[in-house]
KOLVO-819368 format. One record per residue (C-alpha): residue number from 1; residue in three letters; x, y, z. Coordinates in pm, 1 decimal. Example, Ala and Ser with C-alpha at 12.3 -4.5 7.8 and 13.67 -1.06 7.14 Angstrom:
BEGIN
i:1&aa:Ala&x:1230.0&y:-450.0&z:780.0 $
i:2&aa:Ser&x:1367.0&y:-106.0&z:714.0 $
***
This chain:
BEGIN
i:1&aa:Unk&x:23129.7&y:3769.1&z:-11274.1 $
i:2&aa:Unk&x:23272.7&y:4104.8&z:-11100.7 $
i:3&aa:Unk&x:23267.7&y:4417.2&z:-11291.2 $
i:4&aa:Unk&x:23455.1&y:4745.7&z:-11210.9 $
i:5&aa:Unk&x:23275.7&y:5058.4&z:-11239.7 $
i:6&aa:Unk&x:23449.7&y:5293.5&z:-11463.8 $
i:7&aa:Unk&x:23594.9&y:5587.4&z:-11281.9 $
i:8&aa:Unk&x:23569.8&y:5953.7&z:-11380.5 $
i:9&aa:Unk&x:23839.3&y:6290.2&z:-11310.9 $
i:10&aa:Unk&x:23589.3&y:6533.3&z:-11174.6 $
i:11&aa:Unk&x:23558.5&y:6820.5&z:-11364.3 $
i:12&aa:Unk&x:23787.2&y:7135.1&z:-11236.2 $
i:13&aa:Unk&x:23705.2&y:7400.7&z:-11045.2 $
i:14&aa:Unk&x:23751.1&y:7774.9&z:-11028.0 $
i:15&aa:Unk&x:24020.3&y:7842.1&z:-10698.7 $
i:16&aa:Unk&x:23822.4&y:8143.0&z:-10614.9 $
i:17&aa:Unk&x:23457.8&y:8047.1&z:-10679.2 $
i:18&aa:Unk&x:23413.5&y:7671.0&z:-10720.6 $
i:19&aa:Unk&x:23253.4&y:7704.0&z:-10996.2 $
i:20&aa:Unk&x:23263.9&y:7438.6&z:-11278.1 $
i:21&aa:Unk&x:23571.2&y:7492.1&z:-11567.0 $
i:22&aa:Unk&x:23480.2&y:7380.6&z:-11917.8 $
i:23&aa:Unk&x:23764.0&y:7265.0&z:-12153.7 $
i:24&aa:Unk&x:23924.2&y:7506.9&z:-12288.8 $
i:25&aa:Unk&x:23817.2&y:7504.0&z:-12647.1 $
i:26&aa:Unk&x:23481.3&y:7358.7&z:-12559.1 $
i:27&aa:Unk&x:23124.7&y:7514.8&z:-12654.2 $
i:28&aa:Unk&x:23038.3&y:7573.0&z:-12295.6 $
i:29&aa:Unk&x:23386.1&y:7741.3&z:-12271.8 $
i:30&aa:Unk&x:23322.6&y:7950.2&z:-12554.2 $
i:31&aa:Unk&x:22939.8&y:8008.8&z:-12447.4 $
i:32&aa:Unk&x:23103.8&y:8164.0&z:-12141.4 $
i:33&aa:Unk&x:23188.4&y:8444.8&z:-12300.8 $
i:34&aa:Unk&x:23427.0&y:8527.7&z:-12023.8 $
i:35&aa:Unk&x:23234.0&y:8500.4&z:-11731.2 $
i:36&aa:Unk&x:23306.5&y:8248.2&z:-11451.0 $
i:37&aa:Unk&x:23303.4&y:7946.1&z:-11472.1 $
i:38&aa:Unk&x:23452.2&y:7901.9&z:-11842.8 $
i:39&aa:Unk&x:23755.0&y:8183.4&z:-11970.3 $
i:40&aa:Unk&x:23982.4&y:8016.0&z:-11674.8 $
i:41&aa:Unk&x:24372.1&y:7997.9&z:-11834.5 $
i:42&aa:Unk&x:24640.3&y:7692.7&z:-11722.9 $
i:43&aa:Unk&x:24608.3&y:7839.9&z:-11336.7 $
i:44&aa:Unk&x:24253.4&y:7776.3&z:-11287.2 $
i:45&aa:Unk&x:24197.2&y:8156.4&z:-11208.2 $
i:46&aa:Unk&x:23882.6&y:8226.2&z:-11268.5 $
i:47&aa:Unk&x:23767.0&y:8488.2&z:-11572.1 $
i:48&aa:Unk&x:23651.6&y:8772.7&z:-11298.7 $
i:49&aa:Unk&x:23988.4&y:8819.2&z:-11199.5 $
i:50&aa:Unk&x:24278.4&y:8987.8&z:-11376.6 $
i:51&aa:Unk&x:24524.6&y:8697.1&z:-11182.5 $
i:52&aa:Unk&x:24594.4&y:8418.0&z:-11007.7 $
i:53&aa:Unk&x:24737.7&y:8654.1&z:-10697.9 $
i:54&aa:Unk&x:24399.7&y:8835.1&z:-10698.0 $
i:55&aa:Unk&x:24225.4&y:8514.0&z:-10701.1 $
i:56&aa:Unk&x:24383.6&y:8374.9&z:-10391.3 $
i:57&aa:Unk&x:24349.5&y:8680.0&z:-10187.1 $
i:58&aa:Unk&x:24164.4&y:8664.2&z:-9923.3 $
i:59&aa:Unk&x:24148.8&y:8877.8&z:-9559.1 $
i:60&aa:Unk&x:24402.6&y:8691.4&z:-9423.1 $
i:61&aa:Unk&x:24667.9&y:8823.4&z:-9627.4 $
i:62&aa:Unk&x:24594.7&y:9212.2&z:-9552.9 $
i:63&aa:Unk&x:24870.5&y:9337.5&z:-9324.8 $
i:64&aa:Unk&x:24732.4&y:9667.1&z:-9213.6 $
i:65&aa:Unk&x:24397.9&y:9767.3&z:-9148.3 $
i:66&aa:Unk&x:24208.6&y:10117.7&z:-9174.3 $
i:67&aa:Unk&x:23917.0&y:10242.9&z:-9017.7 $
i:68&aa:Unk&x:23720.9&y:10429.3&z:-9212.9 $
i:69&aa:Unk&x:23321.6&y:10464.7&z:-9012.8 $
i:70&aa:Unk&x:23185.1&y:10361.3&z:-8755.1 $
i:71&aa:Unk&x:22863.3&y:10265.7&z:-8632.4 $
i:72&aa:Unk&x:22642.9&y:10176.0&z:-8301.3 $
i:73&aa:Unk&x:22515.4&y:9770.9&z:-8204.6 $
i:74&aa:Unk&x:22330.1&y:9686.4&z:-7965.7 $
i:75&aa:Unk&x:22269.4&y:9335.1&z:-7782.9 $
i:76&aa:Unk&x:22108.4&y:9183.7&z:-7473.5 $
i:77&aa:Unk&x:22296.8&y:9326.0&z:-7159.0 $
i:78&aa:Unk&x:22179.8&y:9167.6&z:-6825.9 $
i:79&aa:Unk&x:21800.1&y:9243.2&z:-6904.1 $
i:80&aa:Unk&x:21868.1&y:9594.1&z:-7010.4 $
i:81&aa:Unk&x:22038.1&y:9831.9&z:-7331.1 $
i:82&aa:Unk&x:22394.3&y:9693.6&z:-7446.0 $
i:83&aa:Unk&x:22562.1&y:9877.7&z:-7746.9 $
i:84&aa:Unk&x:22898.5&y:9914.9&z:-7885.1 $
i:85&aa:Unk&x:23075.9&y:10159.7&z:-8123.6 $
i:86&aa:Unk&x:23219.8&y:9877.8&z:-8434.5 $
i:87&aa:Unk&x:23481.1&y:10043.6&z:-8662.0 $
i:88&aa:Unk&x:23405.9&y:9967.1&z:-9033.1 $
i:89&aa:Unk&x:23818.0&y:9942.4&z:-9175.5 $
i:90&aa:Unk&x:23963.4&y:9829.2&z:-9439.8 $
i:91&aa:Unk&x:24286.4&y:9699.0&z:-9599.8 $
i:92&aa:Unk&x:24465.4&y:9588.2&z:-9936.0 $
i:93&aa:Unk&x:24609.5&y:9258.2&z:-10046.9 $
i:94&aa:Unk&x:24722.7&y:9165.4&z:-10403.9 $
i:95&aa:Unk&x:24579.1&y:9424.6&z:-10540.9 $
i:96&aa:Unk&x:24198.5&y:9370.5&z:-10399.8 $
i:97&aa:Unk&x:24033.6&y:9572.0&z:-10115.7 $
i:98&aa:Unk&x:23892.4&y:9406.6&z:-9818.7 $
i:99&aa:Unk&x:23622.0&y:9507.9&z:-9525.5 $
i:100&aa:Unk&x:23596.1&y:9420.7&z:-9180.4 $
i:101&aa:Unk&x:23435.0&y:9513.9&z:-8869.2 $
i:102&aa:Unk&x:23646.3&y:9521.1&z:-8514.1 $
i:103&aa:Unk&x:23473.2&y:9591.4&z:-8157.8 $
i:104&aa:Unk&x:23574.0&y:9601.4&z:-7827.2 $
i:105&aa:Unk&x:23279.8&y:9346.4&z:-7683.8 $
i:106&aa:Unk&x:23430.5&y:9059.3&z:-7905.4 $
i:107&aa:Unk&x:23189.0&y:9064.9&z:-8184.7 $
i:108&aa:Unk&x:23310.1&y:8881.3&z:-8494.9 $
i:109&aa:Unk&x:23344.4&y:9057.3&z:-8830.9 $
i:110&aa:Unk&x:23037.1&y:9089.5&z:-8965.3 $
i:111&aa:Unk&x:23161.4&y:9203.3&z:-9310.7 $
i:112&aa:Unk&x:23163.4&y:8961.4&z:-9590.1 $
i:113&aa:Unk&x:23446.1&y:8876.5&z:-9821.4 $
i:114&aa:Unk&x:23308.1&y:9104.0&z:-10127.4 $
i:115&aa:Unk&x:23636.3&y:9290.6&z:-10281.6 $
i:116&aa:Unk&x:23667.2&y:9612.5&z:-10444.2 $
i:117&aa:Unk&x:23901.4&y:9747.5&z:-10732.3 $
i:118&aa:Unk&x:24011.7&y:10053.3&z:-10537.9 $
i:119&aa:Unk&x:24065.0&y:10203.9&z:-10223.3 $
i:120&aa:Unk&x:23804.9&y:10429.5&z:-10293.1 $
i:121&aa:Unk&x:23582.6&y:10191.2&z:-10372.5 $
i:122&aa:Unk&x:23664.5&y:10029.1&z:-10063.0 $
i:123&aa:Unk&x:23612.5&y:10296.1&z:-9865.2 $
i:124&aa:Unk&x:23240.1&y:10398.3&z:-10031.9 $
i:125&aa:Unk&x:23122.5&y:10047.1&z:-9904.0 $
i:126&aa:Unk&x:23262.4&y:10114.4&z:-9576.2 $
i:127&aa:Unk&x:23058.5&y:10427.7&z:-9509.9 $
i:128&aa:Unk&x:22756.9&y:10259.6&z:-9657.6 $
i:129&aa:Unk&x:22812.1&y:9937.9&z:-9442.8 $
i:130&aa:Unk&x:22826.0&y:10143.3&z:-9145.8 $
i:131&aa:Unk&x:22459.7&y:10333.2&z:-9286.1 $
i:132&aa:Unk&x:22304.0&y:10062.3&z:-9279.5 $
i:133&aa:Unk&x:22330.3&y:9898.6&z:-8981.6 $
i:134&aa:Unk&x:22362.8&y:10221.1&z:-8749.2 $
i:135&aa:Unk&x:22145.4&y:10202.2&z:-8468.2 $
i:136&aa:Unk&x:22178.8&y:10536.9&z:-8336.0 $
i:137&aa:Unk&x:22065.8&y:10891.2&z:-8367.7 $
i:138&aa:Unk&x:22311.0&y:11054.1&z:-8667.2 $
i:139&aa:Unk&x:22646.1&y:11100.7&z:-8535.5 $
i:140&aa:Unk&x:22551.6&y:10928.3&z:-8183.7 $
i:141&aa:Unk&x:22836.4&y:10697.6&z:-8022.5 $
i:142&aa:Unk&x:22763.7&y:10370.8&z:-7829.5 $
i:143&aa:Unk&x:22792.9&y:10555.2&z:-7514.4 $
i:144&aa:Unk&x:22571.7&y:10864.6&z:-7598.3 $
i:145&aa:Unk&x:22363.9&y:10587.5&z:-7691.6 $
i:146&aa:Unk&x:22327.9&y:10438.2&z:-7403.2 $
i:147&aa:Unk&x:22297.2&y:10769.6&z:-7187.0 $
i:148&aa:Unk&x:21950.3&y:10836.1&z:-7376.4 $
i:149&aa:Unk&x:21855.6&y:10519.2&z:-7331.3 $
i:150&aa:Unk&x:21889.9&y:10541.4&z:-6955.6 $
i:151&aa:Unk&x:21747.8&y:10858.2&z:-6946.2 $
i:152&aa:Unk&x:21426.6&y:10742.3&z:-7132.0 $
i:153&aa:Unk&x:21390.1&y:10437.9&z:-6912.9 $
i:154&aa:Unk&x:21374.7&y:10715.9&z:-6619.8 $
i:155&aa:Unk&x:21098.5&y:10884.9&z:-6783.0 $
i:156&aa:Unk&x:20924.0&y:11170.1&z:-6575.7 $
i:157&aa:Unk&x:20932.4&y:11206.0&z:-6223.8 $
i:158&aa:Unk&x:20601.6&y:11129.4&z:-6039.9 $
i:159&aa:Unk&x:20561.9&y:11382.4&z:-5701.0 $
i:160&aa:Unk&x:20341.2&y:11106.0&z:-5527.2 $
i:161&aa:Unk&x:20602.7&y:10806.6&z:-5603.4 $
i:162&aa:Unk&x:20758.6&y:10585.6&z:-5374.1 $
i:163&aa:Unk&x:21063.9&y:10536.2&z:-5504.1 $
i:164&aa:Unk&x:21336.4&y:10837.3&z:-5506.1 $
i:165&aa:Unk&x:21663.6&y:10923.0&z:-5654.3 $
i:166&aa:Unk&x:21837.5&y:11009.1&z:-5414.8 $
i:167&aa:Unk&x:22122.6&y:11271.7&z:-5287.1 $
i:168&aa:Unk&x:22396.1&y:11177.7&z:-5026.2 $
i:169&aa:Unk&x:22665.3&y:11328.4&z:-4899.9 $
i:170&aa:Unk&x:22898.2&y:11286.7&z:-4621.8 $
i:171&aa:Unk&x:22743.0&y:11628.3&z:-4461.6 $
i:172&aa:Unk&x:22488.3&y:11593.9&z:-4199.5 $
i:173&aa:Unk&x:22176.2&y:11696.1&z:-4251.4 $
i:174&aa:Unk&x:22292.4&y:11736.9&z:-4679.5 $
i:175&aa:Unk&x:22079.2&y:11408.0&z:-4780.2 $
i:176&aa:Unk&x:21792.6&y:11457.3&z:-4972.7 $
i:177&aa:Unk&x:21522.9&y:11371.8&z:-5203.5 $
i:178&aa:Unk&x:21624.9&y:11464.7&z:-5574.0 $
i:179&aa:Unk&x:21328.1&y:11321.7&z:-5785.0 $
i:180&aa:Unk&x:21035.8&y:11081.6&z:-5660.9 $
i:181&aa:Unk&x:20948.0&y:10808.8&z:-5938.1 $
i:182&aa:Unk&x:20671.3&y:10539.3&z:-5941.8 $
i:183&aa:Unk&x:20903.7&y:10230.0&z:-6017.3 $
i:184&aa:Unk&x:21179.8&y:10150.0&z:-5868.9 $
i:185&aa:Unk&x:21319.3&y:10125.5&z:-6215.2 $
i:186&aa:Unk&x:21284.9&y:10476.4&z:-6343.5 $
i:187&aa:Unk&x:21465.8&y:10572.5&z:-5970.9 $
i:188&aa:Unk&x:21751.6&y:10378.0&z:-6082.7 $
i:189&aa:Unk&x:21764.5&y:10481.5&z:-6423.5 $
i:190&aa:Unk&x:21785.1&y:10889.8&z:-6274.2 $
i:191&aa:Unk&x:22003.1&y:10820.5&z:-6030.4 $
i:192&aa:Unk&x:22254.4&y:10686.5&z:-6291.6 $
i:193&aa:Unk&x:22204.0&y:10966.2&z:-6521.1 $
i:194&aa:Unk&x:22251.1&y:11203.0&z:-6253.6 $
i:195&aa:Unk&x:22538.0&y:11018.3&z:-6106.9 $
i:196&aa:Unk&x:22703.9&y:11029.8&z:-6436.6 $
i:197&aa:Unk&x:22679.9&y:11353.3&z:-6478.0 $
i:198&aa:Unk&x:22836.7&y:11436.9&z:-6125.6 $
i:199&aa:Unk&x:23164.3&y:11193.9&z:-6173.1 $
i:200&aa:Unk&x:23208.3&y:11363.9&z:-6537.1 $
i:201&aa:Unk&x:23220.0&y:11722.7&z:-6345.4 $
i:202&aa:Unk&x:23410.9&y:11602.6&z:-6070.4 $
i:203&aa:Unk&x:23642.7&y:11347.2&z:-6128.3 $
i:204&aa:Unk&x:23815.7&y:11179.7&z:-5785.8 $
i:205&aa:Unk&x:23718.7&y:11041.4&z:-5536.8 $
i:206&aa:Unk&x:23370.1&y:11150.8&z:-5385.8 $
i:207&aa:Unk&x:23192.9&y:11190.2&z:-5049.8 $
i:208&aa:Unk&x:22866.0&y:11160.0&z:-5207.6 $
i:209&aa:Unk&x:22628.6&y:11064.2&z:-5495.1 $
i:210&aa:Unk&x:22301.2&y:10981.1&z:-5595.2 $
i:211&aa:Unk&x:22104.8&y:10649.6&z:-5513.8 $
i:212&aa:Unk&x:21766.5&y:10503.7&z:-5482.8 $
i:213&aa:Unk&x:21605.4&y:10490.0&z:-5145.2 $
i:214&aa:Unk&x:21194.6&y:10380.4&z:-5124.9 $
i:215&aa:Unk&x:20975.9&y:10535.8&z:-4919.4 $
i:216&aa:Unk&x:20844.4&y:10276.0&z:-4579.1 $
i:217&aa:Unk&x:20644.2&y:10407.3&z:-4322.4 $
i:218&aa:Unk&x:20719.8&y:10796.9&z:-4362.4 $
i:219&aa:Unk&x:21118.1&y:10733.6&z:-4453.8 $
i:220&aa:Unk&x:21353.3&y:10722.8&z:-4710.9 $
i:221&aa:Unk&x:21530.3&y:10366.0&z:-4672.8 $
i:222&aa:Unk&x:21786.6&y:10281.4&z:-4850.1 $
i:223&aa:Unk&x:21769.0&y:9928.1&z:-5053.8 $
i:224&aa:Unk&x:21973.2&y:9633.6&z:-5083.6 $
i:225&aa:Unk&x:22106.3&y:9669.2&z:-5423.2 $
i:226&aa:Unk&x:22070.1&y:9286.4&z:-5464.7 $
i:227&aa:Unk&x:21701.3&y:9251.8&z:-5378.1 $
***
């Protein structure tokens, strides 16, 4: 003898939080004293919201975007320092404010999906966001970032080192030792910083510039860049 298992509706859910709605009416509804789930109307909206349109808005629906901080990442670049600048923005949909974060090395938004009553609410949590996950000196940009960086990896020079950044220039007899360094590291490091420097103050094309050359057998030799 077959018997059919009696089926139940599942209970419904809040459309914003998923939460569990009691019956209207019911003790848990009244025990809910408003907060979600329970105090839901005939649209399912959940009791934290003032509407359904609130409810349902999401990120998706914000048409224009502010930015209102920003603030330094770093990541893994080839061995050495990678950092971008990520603009904290935000925007307005159905009455809710939104974050998000936007960066120009394709990093997803790390903001969550927390709203806020006002735009200047909104833009409070931006500046904080952007606080707290700074990882540069006050006020320092991805780039200035990485300059110190570079310039710490150099470190000071050493007179007895091998390795040299290096000056060359198109002139005869205009080549020269800048800096000697121990590692061929902290030559390459100052010969970026100083090569930098010399693009910034001359911009165009160039007949000369700063490199690393090692010292073999009383000369300056220049390296293959690959080895």
């Amino acid at each position: 003898m077959s018997t059919t298992e009696p089926t139940t509706t599942p209970a419904p859910t809040c459309s914003r939080c998923g939460g569990w709605i009691p019956e209207e009416g019911s003790a848990a509804w009244e025990a809910s004293d408003g907060e979600c789930p329970g105090a839901v109307g005939a649209d399912g909206v959940c009791g934290a919201f003032d509407s359904a349109a609130e409810a349902e808005a999401s990120k998706d629906d914000v048409s224009t975007w502010e930015t209102v901080d920003a603030y330094v990442q770093t990541f893994p670049s080839d061995g050495a320092d990678g950092a971008c600048d990520v603009e904290v923005q935000i925007g307005e949909a159905n009455g809710l404010w939104f974050l998000r974060t936007r960066d120009d090395a394709g990093g997803s938004d790390d903001a969550t999906a927390d709203t806020y009553g006002t735009q200047e609410d909104a833009e409070a949590a931006a500046t904080a966001f952007a606080a707290e996950r700074h990882e540069g000196e006050d006020g320092e940009s991805a780039e200035a970032y990485l300059d110190r960086k570079t310039a710490e990896r150099a470190g000071e020079p050493d007179p007895s080192g091998e390795w040299a950044c290096y000056w060359t220039t198109a002139l005869d007899g205009e080549s020269r030792v800048e800096d000697r360094y121990a590692t061929r590291e902290q030559a390459e490091a100052a010969a970026d910083v100083a090569d930098k420097a010399l693009r910034a103050a001359n911009p165009g094309h160039l007949l000369c510039g700063y490199g690393v050359r090692q010292l073999v057998d009383g000369e300056w030799v220049a390296i293959d860049e690959e080895s």
